[in-house]
C-alpha positions in Angstrom: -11.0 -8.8 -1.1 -7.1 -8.1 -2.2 -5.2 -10.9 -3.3 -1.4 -10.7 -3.0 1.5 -12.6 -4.1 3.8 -13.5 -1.6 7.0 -12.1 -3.0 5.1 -8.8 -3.0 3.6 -9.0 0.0 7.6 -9.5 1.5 8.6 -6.5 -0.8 5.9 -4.3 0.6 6.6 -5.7 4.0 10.3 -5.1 3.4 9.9 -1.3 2.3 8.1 -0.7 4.8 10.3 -1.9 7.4 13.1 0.0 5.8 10.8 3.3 6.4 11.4 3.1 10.1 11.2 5.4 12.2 9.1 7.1 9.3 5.4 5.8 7.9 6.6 4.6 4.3 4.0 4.1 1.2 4.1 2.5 -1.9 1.2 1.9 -4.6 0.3 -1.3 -6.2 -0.7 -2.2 -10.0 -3.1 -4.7 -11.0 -6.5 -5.6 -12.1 -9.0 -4.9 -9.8 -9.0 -6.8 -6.6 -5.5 -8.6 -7.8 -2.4 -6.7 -6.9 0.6 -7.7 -9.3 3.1 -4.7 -8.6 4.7 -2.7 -6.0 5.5 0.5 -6.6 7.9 1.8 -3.5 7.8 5.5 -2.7 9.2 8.4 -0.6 7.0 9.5 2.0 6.6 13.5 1.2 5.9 14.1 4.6 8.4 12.6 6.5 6.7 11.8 9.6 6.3 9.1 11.9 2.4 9.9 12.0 1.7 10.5 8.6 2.1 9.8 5.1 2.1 11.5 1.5 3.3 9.7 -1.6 5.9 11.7 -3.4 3.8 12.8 -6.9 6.7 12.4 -8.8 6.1 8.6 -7.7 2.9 8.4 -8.2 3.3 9.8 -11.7 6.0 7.2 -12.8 3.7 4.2 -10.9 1.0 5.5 -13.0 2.6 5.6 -16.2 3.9 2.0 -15.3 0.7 0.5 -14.8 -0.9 1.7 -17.9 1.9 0.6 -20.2 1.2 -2.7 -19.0 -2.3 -2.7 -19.3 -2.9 -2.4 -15.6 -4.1 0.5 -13.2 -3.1 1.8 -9.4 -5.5 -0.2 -7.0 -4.3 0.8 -4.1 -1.9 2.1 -1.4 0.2 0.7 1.3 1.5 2.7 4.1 2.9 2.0 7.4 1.9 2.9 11.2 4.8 3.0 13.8 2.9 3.5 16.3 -0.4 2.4 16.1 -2.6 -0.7 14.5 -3.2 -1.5 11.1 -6.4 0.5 11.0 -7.0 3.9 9.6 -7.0 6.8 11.3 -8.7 9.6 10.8 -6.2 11.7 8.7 -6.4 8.4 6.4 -9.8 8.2 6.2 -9.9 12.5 5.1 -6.8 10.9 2.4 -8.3 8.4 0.5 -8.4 9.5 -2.9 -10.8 6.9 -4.7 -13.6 4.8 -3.5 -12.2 1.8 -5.3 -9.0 1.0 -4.3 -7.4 -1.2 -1.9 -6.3 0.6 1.2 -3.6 -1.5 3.1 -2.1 -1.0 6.3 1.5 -2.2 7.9 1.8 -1.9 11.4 5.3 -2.2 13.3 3.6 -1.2 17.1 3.9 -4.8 18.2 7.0 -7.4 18.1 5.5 -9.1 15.0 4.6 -6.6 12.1 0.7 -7.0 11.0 -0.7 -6.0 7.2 -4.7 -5.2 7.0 -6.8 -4.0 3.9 -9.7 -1.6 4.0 -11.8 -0.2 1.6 -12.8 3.3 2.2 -16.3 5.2 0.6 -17.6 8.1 1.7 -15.5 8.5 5.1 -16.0 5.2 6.1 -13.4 2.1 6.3 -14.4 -1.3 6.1 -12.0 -4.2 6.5 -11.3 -6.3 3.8 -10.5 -10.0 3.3 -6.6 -10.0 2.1 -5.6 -13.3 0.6 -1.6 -14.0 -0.2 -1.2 -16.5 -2.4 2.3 -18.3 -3.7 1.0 -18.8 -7.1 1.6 -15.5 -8.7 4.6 -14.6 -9.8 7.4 -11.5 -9.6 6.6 -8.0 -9.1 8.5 -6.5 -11.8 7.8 -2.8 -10.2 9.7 0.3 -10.4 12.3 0.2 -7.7 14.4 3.4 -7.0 
């Protein structure tokens, strides 16, 4: 399970969104399965059918979260054509067994957001829980 707060889940949403026609990505910071920042990025690629996170990105998001005593736990990217599942050039893509692997997807009139955990070539749905408690983001923006 990832649990989100709501003003990040309408930031990731929101990025996302702004990506279009392109996939966009991001990264999140947190503790394990709580996500507690956003971390926007360029798409390296630039494609409609695939995404890379700009390293220069991941660098900074990485930097971030350990000043504040946190860690990446996952990515976010978007499909603009497809469902929220993985395909298989995310599967080959996902870099570590233990993060959160969430997926927007704009292929229908209202935009759907699904998490997946992905070992050893396989993805398996998670629960993804937003909640209003948390609060701000705080995340690098730029």
């Amino acid at each position: 399970m990832i649990v989100l707060p709501a003003g990040l889940y309408s930031e990731m949403m929101a990025h996302c969104l702004r990506g279009l026609p392109e996939e966009a990505c991001g990264l999140l910071g947190g503790h394990g399965d709580v996500a507690e920042v956003f971390y926007p990025a360029g798409n390296e690629a630039r494609s409609a059918r695939l995404y890379t996170v700009e390293p220069k990105a991941h660098l900074l998001a990485d930097r971030d979260a350990e000043e504040r005593g946190m860690a990446v736990v996952g990515v976010v990217h978007s499909h603009t054509h497809t469902e929220a599942y993985p395909s298989p050039i995310d599967v080959d893509q996902a870099v570590d067994p233990s993060w959160h692997y969430l997926i927007a997807s704009f292929c229908r009139v209202m935009p759907s957001l699904r998490s997946y955990r992905i070992v050893g070539g396989a993805a398996e749905e998670e629960e993804l829980r937003i909640v209003a408690t948390m609060g701000g983001t705080g995340g690098l923006h730029g």
